[in-house]
C-alpha positions in Angstrom: 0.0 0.0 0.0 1.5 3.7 -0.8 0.8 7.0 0.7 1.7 10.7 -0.8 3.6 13.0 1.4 4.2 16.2 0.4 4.2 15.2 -2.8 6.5 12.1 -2.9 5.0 8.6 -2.6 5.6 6.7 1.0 5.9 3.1 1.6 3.6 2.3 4.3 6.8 -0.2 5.8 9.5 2.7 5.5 6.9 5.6 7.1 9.2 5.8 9.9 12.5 6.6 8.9 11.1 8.6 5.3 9.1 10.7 8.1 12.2 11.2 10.0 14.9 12.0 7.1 12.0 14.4 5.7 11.4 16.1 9.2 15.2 16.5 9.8 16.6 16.7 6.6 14.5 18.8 4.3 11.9 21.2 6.4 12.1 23.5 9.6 11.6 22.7 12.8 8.2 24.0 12.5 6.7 22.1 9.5 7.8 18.6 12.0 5.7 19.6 15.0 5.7 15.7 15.7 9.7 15.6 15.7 9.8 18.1 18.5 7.1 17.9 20.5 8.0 13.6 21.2 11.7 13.5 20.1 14.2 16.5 20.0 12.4 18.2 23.6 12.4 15.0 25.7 15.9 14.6 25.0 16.6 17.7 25.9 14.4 17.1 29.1 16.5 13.9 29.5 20.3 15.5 29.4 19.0 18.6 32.3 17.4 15.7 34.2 21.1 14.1 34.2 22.9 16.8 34.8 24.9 16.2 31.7 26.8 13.3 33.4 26.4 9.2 32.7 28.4 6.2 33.3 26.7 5.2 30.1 28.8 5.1 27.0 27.2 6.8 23.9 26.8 4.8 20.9 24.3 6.5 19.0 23.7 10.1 18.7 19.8 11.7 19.1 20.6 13.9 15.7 23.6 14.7 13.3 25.7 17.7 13.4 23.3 18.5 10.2 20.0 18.6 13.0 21.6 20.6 14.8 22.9 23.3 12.5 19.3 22.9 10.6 17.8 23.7 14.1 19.9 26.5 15.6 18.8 28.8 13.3 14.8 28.2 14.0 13.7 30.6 16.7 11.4 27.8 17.6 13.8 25.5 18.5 15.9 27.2 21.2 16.1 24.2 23.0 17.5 22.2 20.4 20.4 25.0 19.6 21.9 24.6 23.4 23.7 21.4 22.0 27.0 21.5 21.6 29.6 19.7 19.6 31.4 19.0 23.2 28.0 18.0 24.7 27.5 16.2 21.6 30.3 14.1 22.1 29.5 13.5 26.0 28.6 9.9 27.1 25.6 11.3 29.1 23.6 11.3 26.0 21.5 8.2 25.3 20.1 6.4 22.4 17.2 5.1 24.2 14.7 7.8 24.1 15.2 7.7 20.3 14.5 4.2 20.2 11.5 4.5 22.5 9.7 7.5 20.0 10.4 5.5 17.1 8.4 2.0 18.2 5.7 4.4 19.4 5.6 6.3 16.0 5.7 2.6 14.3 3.0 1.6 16.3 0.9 4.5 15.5 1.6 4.2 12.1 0.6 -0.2 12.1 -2.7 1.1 14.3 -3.4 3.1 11.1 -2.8 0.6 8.5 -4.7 -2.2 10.7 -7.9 0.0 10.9 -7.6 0.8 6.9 -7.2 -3.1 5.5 -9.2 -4.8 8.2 -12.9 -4.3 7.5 -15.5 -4.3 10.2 -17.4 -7.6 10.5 -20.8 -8.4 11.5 -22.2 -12.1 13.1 -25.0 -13.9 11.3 -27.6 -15.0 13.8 -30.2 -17.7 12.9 -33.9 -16.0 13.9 -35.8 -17.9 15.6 -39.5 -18.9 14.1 -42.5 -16.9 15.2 -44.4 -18.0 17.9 -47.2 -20.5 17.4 -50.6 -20.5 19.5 -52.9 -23.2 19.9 -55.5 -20.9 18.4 -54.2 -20.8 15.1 -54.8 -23.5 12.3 -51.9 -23.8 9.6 -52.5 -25.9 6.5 -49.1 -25.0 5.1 -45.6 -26.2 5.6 -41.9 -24.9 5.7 -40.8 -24.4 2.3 -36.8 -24.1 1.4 -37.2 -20.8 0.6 -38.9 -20.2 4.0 -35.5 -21.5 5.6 -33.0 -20.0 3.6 -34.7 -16.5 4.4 -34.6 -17.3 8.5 -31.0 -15.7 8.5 -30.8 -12.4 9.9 -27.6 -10.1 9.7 -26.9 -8.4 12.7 -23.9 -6.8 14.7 -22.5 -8.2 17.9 -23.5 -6.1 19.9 -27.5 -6.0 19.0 -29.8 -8.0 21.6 -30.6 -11.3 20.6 -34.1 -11.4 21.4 -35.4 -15.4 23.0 -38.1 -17.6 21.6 -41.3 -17.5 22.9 -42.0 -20.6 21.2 -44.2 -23.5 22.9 -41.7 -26.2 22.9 -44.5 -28.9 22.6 -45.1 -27.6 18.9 -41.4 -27.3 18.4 -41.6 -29.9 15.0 -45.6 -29.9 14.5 -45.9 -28.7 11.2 -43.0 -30.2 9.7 -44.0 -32.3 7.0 -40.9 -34.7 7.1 -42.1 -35.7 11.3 -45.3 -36.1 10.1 -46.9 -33.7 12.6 -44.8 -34.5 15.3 -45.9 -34.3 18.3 -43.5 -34.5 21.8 -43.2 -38.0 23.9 -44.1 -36.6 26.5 -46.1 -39.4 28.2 -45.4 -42.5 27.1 -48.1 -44.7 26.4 -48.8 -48.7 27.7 -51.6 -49.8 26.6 -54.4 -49.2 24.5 -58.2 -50.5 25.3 -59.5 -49.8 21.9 -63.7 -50.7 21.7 -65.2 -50.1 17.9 -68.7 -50.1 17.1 -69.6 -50.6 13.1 -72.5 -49.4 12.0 -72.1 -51.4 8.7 -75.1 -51.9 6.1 -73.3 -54.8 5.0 -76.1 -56.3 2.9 -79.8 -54.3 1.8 -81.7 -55.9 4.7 -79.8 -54.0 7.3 -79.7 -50.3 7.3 -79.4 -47.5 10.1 -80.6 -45.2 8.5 -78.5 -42.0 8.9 -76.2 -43.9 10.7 -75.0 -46.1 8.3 -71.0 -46.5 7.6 -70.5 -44.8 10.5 -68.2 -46.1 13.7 -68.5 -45.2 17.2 -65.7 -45.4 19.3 -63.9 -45.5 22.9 -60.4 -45.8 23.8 -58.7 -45.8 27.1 -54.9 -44.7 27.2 -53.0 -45.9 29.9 -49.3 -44.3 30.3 -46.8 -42.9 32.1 -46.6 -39.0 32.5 -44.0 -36.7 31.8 -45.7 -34.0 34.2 -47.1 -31.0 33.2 -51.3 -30.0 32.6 -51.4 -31.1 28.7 -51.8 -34.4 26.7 -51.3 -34.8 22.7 -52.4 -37.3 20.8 -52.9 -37.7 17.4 -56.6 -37.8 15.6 -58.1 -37.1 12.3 -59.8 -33.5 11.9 -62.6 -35.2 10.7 -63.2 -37.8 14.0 -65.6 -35.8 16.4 -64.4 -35.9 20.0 -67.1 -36.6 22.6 -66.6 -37.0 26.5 -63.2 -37.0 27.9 -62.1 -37.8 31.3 -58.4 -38.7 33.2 -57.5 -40.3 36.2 -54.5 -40.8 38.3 -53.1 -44.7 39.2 -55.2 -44.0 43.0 -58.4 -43.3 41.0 -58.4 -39.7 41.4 -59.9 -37.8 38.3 -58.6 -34.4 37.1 -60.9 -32.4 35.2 -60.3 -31.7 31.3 -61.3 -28.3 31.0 -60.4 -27.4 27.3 -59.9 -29.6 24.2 -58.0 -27.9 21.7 -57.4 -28.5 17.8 -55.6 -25.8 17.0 -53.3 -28.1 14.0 -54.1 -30.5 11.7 -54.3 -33.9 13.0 -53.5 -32.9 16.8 -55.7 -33.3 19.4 -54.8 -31.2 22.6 -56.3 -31.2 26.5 -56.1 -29.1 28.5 -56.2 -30.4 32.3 -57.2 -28.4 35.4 -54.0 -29.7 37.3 -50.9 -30.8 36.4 -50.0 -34.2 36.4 -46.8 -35.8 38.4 -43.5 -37.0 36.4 -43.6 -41.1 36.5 -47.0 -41.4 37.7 -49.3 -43.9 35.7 -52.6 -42.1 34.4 -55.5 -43.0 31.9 -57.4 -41.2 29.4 -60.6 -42.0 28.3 -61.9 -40.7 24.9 -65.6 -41.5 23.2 -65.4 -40.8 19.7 -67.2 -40.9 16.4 -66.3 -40.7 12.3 -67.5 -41.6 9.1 -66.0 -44.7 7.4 -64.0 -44.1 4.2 -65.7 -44.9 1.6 -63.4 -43.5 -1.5 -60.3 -45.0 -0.6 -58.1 -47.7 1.3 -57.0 -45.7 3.9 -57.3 -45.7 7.6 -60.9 -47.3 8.4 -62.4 -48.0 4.7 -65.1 -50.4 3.2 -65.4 -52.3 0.1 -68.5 -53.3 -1.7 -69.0 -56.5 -3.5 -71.6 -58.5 -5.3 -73.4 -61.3 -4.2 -76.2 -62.7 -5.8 -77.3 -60.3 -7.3 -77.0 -57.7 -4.2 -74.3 -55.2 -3.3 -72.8 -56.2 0.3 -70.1 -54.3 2.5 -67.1 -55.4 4.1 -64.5 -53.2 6.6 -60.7 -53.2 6.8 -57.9 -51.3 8.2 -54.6 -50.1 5.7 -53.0 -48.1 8.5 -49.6 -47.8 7.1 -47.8 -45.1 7.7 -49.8 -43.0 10.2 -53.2 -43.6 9.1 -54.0 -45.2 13.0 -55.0 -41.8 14.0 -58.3 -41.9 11.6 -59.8 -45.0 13.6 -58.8 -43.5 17.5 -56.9 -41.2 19.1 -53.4 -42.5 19.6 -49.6 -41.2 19.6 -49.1 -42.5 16.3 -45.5 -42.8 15.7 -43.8 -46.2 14.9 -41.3 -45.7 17.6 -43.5 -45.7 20.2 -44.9 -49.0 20.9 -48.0 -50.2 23.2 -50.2 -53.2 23.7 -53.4 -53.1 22.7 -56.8 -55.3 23.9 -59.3 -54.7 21.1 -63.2 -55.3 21.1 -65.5 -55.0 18.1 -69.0 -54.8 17.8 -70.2 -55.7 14.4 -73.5 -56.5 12.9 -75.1 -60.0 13.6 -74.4 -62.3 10.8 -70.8 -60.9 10.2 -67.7 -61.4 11.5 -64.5 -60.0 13.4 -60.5 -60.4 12.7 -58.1 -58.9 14.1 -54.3 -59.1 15.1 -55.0 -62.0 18.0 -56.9 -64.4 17.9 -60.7 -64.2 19.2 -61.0 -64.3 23.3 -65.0 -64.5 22.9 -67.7 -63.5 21.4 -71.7 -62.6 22.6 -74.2 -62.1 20.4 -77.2 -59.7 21.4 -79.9 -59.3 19.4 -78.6 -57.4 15.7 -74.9 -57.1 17.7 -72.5 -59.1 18.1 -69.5 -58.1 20.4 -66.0 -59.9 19.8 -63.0 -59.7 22.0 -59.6 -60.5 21.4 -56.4 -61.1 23.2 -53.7 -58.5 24.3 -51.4 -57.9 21.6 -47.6 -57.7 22.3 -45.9 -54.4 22.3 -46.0 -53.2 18.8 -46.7 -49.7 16.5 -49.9 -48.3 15.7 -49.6 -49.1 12.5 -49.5 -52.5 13.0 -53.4 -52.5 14.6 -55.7 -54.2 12.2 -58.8 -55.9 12.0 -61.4 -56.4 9.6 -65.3 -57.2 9.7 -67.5 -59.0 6.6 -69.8 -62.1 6.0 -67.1 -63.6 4.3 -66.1 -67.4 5.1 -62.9 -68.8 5.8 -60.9 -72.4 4.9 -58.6 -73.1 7.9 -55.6 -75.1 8.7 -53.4 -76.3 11.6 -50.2 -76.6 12.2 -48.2 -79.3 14.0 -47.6 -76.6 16.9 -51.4 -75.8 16.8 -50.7 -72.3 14.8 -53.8 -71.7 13.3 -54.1 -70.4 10.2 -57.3 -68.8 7.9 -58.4 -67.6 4.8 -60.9 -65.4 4.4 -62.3 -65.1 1.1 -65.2 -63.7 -0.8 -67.8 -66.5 -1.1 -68.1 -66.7 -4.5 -63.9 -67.4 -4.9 -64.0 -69.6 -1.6 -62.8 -72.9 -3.8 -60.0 -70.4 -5.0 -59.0 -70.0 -1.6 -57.7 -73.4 -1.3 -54.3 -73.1 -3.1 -53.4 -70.4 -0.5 -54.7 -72.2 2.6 -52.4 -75.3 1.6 -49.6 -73.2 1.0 -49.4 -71.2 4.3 -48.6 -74.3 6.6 -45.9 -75.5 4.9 -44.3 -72.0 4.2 -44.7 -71.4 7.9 -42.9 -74.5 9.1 -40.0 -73.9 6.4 -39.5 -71.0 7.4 -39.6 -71.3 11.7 -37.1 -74.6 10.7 -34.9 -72.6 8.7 -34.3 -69.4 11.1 -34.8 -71.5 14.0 -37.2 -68.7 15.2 -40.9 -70.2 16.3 -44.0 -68.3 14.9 -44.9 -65.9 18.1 -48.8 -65.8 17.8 -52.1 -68.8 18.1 -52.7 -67.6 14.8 -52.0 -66.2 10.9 -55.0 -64.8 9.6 -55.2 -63.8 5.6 -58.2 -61.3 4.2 -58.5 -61.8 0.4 -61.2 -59.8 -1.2 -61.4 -58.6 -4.7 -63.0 -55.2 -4.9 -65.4 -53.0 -7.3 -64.2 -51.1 -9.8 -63.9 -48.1 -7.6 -60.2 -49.6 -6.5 -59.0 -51.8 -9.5 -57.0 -54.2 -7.5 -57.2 -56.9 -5.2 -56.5 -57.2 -1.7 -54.7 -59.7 -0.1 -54.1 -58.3 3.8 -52.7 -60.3 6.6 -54.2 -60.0 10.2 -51.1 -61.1 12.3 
């Protein structure tokens, strides 16, 4: 980097001694105010401090004999004239004082050139996302653009403000978690009871009822504390009573239930609950069957003789559990489950264990099955229909059926040989043992409406 001084260019390196030769060399005394004020007068301080005596030997002089012959005829610089060629020469005078104004004039001189090359720099500090309350309903999601635009330029010194963010909806509306809700009770079990109200041939009908499911399920976990429980249910499932009680029996009052995002249902309790305590939540429930897809809870028509009949069956894969009750549906959370159906009289009930009983009263029958093992919500299925079923038995007393539409029942039998024998190959060549009582398969072929059949295991 070069400088002009007084016309003539200056290496930024060599400001020191061009200053100096300039100062003492080529102008006054009073054009180098600098020179005198730090240099030429505190040596002059320096020798009447000293007396003009020093054991010190001199081995650099302050100025030349040209100094001081440019100086004594200044009027300004009477100091500097009172040196003399035998003072000059004296050992009193020391080179330190020069040495001492030259670093700081150096210094001075870096200072500048540090503050002109080194630019001032600022911090880039990540904003924080506005604050979400349960009162307002967003159908949207993050876009990139959205997250490349949360930067925010800012100098070091400005205030950094803190989230006011609800941590429990920290990940809600991201569409890669799913709406994500927060573990914070952990749940154990699951008493799931189903009612169908299933026209399932033209001789039963409930009127404005029909295709229509009714619904309680009782939660039983573990708390993480705090006043509020999320769960997971469909916007379109209607929430009815709801009620929670501690592991002594004691209830504490829901005072608010809250859908304030997609797929999130959120209560509000009067008191908070205690970290590691056991609790249960009871929900009544009721939604509409789908009826123009395969997702969630869904029927299928079919003909027989002549007449259109109806058949249920769950496809909750990924996180479809949520449209048949209100769960914490995420695969890593896993929970037993006891399940009971009531179905229409003259149909009947799979599901993943095999049946525990089943009481018919009057146009309803009521089928219970066994506590599955700890598994994902997505794993709950079940499935009601008239439909009749070819069975077969292991040597270990698995049991296994086919469920089939009646007019393909003779079909059926290919598969219902074929599942034993793949069953046993497969437990003798792992040298694992099936788990269950039973292996259950649902094989329907469906109206036009789906173009495809159906082949669904209830395991």
């Amino acid at each position: 980097m070069r400088q002009k001084f007084d016309g003539r260019p200056l290496e930024i390196r060599n400001a020191v001694s061009t200053y100096f030769e300039y100062c003492l060399l080529d102008t006054p005394d009073s054009a180098c105010p600098l020179l005198q004020e730090f240099v030429i007068a505190p040596f002059a301080l320096e020798e009447c401090r000293r007396g003009g005596t020093s054991s010190e030997p001199g081995r650099m002089r302050p100025f030349s004999d040209a100094v001081t012959a440019s100086a004594s005829t200044s009027s300004t610089t009477a100091v500097a004239t009172t040196v003399t060629s035998e003072q000059r020469e004296s050992p009193c005078c020391s080179a330190r004082p020069l040495a001492i104004g030259v670093v700081a004039v150096s210094m001075s001189f870096a200072l500048i050139y540090f503050l002109m090359i080194v630019p001032l720099t600022t911090t880039i500090i990540p904003t924080t996302p506005s604050p979400i309350t349960s009162g307002t309903v967003s159908s949207s999601h993050p876009t990139d653009s959205s997250i490349l635009n949360s930067t925010l330029f800012a100098s070091t010194t400005e205030h950094i403000p803190t989230t006011t963010e609800d941590p429990l909806y920290m990940n809600i509306n991201d569409k890669h978690h799913r709406y994500q809700i927060p573990l914070n009770h952990i749940p154990l079990l699951y008493e799931v009871k189903l009612k169908l109200f299933l026209p399932w041939k033209p001789s039963v009908n409930y009127d404005t009822d029909n295709f229509v499911v009714e619904g309680h399920v009782r939660v039983h976990f573990t708390s993480g504390g705090g006043s509020r429980v999320l769960l997971h249910s469909d916007s379109e499932q209607h929430i009815g009573e709801c009620m929670v009680r501690d592991e002594f029996g004691r209830e504490i009052f829901v005072k608010h239930v809250g859908r304030g995002f997609p797929q999130v249902l959120d209560l509000h309790l009067a008191a908070d609950m205690i970290h590691g305590m056991n609790y249960t939540l009871d929900i009544a429930f009721r939604r509409h069957m789908e009826q123009d897809g395969a997702l969630g809870l869904f029927t299928v028509p079919y003909t027989y003789e002549n007449e259109t009949r109806y058949m249920v069956a769950t496809h909750l894969q990924n996180s479809e559990a949520r449209k048949v009750f209100p769960c914490i549906d995420i695969p890593e959370v896993k929970a037993q489950f006891d399940t009971v159906i009531i179905h229409p009289t003259g149909t009947t009930a799979i599901a993943n264990m095999i049946d525990n009983s089943t009481v018919v009263d009057g146009g309803w029958t009521t089928t219970t099955f066994k506590r599955t093992p700890p598994m994902s919500t997505y794993l709950f299925a079940f499935s009601v229909s008239d439909f009749p079923y070819l069975e077969r038995v292991s040597s270990r007393g698995i049991k296994s059926r086919v469920f089939c539409d009646p007019s393909k029942i003779e079909s059926a039998e290919l598969i219902a040989d074929s599942v034993i024998p793949l069953l046993e190959f497969y437990e003798d060549y792992f040298d694992i043992l099936y788990p269950l009582e039973k292996l259950d398969f649902h094989h329907f072929l469906t109206e036009p409406l789906f173009h495809s059949s159906i082949e669904q295991p209830m395991v």
